[in-house]
N, CA, C and O atoms as a GROMACS GRO file, in nm:
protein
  352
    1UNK      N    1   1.034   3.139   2.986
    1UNK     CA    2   1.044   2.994   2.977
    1UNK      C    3   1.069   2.943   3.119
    1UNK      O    4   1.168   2.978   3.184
    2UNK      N    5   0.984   2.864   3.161
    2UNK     CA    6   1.003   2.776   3.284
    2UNK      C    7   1.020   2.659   3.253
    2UNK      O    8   0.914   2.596   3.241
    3UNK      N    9   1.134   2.590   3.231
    3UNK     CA   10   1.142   2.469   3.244
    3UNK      C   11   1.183   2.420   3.398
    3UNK      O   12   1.225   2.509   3.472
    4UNK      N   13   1.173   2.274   3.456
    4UNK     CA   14   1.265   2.245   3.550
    4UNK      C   15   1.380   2.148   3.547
    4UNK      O   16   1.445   2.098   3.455
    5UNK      N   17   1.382   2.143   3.640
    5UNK     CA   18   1.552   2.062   3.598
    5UNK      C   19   1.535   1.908   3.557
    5UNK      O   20   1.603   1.837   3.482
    6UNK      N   21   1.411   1.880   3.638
    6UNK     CA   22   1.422   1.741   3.517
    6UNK      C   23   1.367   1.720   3.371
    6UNK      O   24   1.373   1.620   3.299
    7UNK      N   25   1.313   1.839   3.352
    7UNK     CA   26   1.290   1.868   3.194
    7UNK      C   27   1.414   1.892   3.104
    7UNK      O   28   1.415   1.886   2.981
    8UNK      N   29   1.526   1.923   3.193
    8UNK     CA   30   1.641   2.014   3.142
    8UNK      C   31   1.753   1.887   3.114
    8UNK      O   32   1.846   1.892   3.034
    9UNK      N   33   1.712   1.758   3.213
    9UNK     CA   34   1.793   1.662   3.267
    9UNK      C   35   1.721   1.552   3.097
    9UNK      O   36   1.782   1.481   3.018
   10UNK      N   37   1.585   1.587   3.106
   10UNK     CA   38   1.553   1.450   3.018
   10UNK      C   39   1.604   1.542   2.876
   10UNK      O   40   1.705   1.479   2.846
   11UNK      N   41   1.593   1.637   2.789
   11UNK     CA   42   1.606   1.709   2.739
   11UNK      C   43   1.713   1.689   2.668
   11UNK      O   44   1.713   1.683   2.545
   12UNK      N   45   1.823   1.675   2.748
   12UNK     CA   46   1.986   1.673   2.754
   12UNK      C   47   2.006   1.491   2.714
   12UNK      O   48   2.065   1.458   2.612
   13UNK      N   49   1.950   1.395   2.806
   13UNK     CA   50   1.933   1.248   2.774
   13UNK      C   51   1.889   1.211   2.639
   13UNK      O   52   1.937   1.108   2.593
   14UNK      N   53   1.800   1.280   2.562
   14UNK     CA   54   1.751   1.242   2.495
   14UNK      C   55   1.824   1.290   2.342
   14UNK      O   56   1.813   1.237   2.232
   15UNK      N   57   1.898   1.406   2.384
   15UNK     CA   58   2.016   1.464   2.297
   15UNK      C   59   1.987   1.588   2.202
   15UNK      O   60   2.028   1.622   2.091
   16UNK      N   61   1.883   1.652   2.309
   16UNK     CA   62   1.812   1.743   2.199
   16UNK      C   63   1.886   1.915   2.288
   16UNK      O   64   1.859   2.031   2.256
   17UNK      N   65   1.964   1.873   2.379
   17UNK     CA   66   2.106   1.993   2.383
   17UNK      C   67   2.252   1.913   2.372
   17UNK      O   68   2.311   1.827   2.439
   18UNK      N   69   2.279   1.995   2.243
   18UNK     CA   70   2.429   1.982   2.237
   18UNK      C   71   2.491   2.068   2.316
   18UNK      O   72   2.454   2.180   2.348
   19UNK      N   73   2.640   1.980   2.364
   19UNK     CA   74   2.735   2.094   2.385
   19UNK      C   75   2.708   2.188   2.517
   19UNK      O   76   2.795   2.254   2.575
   20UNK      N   77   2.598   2.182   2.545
   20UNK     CA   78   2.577   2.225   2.694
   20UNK      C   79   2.712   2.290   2.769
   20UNK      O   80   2.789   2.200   2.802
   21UNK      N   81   2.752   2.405   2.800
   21UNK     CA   82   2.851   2.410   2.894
   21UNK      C   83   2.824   2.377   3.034
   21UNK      O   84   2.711   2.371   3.083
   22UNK      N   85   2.956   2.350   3.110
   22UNK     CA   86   2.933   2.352   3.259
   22UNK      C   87   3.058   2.443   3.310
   22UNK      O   88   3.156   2.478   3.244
   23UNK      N   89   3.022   2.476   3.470
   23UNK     CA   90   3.097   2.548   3.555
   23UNK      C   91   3.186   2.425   3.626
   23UNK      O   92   3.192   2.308   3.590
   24UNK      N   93   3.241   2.480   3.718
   24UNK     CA   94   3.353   2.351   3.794
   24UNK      C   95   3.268   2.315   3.876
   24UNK      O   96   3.302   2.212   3.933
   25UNK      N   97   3.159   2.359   3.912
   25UNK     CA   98   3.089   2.230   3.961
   25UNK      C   99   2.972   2.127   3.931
   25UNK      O  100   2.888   2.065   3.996
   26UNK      N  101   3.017   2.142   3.779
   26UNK     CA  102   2.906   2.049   3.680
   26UNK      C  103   2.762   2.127   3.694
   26UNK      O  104   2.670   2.045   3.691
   27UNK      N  105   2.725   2.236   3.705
   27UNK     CA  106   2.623   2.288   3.702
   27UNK      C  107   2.587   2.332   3.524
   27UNK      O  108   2.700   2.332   3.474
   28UNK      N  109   2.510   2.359   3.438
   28UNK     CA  110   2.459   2.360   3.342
   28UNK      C  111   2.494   2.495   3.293
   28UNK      O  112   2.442   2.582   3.363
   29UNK      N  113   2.550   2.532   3.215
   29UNK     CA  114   2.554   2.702   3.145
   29UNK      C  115   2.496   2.733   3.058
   29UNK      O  116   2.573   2.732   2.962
   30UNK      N  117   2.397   2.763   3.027
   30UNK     CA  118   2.316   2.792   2.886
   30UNK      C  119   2.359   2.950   2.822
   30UNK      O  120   2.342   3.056   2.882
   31UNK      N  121   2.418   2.933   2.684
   31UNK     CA  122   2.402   3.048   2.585
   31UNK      C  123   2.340   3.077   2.536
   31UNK      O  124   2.230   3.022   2.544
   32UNK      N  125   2.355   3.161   2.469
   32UNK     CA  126   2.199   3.193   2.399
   32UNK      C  127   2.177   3.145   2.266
   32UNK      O  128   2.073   3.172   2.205
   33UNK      N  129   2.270   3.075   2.217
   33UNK     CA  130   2.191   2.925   2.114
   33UNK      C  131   2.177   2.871   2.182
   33UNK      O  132   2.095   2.815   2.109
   34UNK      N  133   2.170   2.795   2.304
   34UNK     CA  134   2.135   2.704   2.395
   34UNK      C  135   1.975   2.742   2.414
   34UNK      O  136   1.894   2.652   2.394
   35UNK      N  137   1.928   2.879   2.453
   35UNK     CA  138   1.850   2.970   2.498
   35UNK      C  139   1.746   2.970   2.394
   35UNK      O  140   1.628   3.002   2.410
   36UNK      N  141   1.837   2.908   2.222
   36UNK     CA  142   1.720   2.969   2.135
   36UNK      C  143   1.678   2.805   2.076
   36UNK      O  144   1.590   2.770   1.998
   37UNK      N  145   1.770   2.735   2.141
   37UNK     CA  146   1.687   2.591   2.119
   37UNK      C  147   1.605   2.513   2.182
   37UNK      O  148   1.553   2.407   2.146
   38UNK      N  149   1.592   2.600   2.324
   38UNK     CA  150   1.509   2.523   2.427
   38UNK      C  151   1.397   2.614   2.341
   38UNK      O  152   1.326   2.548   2.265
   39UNK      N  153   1.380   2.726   2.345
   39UNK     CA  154   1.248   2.796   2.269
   39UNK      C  155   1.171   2.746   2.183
   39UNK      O  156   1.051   2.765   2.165
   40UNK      N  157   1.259   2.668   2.117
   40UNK     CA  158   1.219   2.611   1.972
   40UNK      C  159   1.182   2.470   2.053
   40UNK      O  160   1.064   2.438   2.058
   41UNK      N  161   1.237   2.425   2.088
   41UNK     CA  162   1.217   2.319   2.168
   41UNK      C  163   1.048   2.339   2.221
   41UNK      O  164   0.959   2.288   2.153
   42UNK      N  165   1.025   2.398   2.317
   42UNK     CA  166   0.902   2.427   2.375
   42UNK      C  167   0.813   2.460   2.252
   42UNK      O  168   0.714   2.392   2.225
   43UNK      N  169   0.863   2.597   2.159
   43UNK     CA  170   0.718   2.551   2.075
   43UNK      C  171   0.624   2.464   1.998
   43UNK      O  172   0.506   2.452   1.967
   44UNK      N  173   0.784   2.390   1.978
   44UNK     CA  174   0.740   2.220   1.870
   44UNK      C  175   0.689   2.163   1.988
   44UNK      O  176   0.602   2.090   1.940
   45UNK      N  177   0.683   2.147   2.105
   45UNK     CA  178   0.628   2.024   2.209
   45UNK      C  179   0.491   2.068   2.236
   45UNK      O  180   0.412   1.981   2.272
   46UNK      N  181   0.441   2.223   2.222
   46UNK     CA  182   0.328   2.255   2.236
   46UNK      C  183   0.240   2.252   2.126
   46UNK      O  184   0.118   2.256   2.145
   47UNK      N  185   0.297   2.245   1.993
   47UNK     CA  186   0.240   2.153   1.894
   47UNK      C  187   0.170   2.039   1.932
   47UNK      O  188   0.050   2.026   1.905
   48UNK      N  189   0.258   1.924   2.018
   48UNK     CA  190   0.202   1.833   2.051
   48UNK      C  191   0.351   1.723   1.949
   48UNK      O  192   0.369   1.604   1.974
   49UNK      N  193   0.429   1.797   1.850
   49UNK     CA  194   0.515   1.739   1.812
   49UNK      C  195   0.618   1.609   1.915
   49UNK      O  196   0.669   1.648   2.020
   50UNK      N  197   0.631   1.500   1.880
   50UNK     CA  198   0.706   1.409   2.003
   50UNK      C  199   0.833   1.435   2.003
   50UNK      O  200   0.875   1.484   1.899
   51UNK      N  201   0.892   1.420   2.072
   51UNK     CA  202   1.016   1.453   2.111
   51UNK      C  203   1.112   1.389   1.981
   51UNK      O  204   1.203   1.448   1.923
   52UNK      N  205   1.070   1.272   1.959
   52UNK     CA  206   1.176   1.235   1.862
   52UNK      C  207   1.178   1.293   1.743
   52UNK      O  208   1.277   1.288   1.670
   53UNK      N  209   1.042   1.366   1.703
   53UNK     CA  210   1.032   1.430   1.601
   53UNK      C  211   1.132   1.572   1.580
   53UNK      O  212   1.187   1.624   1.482
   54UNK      N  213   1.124   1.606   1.738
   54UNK     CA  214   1.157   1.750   1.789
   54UNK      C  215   1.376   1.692   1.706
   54UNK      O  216   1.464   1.734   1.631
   55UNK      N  217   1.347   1.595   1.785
   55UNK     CA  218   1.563   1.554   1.789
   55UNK      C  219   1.539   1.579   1.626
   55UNK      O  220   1.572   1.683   1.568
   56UNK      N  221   1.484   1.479   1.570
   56UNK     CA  222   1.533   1.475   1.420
   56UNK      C  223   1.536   1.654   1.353
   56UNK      O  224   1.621   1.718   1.292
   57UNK      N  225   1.387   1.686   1.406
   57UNK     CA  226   1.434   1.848   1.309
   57UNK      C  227   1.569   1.928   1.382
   57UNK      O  228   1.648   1.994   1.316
   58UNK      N  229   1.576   1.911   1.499
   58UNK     CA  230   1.702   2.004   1.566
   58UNK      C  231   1.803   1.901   1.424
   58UNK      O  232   1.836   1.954   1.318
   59UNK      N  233   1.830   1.778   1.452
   59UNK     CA  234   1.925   1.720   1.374
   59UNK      C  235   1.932   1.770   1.225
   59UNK      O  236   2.042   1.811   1.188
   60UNK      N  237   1.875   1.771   1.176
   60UNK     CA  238   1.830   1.844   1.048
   60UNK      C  239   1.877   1.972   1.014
   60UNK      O  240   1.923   1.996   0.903
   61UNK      N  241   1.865   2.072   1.122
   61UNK     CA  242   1.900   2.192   1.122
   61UNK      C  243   2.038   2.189   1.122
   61UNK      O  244   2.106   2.221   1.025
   62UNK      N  245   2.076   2.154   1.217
   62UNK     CA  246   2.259   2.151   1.251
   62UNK      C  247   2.315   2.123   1.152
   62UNK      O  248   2.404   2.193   1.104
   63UNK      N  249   2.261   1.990   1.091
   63UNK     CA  250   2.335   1.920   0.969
   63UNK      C  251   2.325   2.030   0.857
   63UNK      O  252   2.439   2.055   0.818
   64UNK      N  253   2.251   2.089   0.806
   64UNK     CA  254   2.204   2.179   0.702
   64UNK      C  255   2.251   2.314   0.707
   64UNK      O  256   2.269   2.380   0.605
   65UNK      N  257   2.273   2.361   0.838
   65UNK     CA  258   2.349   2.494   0.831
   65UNK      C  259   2.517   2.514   0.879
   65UNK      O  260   2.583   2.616   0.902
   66UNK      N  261   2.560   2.339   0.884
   66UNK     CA  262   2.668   2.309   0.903
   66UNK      C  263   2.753   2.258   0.750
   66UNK      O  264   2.869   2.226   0.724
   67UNK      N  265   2.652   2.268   0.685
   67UNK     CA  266   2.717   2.182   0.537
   67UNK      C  267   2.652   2.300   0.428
   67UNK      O  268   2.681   2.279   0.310
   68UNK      N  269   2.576   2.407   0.453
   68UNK     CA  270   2.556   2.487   0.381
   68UNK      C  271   2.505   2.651   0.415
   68UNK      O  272   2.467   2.676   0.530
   69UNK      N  273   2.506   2.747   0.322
   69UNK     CA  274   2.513   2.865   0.384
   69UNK      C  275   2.411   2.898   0.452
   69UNK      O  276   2.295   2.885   0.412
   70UNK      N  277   2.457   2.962   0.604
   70UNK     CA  278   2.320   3.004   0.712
   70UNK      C  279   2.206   3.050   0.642
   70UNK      O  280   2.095   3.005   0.671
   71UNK      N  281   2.221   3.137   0.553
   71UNK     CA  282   2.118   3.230   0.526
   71UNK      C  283   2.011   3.179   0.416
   71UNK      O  284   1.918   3.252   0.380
   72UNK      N  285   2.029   3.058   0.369
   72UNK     CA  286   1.948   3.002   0.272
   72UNK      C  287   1.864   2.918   0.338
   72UNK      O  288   1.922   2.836   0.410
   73UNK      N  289   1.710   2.911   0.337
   73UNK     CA  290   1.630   2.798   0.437
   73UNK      C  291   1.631   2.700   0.433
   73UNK      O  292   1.702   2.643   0.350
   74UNK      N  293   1.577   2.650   0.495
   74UNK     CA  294   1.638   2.453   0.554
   74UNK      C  295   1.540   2.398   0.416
   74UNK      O  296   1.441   2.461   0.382
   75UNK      N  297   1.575   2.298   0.359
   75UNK     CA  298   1.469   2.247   0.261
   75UNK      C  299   1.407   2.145   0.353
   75UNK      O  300   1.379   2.046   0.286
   76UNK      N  301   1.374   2.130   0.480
   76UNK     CA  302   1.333   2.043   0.571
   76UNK      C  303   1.201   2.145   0.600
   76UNK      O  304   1.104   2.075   0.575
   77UNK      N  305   1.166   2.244   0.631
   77UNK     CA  306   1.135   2.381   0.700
   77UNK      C  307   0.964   2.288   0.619
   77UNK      O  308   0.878   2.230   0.686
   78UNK      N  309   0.963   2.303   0.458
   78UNK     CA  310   0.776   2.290   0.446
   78UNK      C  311   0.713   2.090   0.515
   78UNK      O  312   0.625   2.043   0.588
   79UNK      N  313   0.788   2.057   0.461
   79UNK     CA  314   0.780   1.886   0.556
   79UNK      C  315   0.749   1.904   0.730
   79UNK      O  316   0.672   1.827   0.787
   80UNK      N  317   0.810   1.999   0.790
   80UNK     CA  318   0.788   2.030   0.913
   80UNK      C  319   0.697   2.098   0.908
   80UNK      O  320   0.588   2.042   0.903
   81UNK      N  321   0.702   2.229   0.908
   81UNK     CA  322   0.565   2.327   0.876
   81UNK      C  323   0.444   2.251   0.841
   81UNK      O  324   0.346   2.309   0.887
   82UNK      N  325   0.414   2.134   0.772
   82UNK     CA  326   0.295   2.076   0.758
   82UNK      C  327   0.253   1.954   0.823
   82UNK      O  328   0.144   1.903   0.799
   83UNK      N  329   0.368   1.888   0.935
   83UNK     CA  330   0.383   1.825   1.030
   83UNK      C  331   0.286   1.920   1.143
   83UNK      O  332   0.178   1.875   1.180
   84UNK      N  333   0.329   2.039   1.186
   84UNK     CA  334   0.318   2.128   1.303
   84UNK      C  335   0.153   2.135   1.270
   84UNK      O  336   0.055   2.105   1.338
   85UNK      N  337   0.164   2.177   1.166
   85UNK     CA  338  -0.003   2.171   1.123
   85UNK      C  339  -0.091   2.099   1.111
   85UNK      O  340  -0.202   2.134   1.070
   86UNK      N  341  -0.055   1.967   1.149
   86UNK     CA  342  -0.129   1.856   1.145
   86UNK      C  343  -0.160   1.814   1.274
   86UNK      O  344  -0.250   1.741   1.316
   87UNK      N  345  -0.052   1.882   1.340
   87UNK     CA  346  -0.083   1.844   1.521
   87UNK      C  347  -0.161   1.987   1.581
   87UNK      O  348  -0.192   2.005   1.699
   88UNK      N  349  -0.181   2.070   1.484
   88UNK     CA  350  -0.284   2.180   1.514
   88UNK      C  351  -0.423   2.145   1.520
   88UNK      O  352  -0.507   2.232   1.544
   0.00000   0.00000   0.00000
């Protein structure tokens, strides 16, 4: 993944990284959920998916595996899946 920093900068503006850590000198720390949402991030944008589409499913996700058990799939997942496919 190559992003650059103002991809990383609009990315973050637009609210599609939570929680972001920083070092003491405000520099950016990425984990590796951080790591596995820019991924996801990049593949929905190479869809051609818009960004706001991209926030709402990240939003979707969080909300759904925050209010119910990880291991059961998002009931959001075929609505998207046939979104992605439409920008195919």
């Amino acid at each position: 993944m190559n992003l650059t920093t103002y991809t990383l900068r609009y990315y973050d503006r637009e609210g599609l990284l939570s929680n972001v850590g920083r070092d003491k000198s405000g520099n950016r720390i990425f984990s590796k959920d951080d790591m596995e949402i820019l991924s996801l991030i990049c593949c929905l944008k190479n869809t051609g998916m818009p960004i706001k589409e991209i926030k709402q499913f990240i939003d979707w996700q969080e909300e759904f595996h925050l209010s119910q058990n990880p291991c059961e799939p998002s009931p959001f997942m075929p609505l998207t899946l046939f979104k992605i496919d439409a920008h195919l």
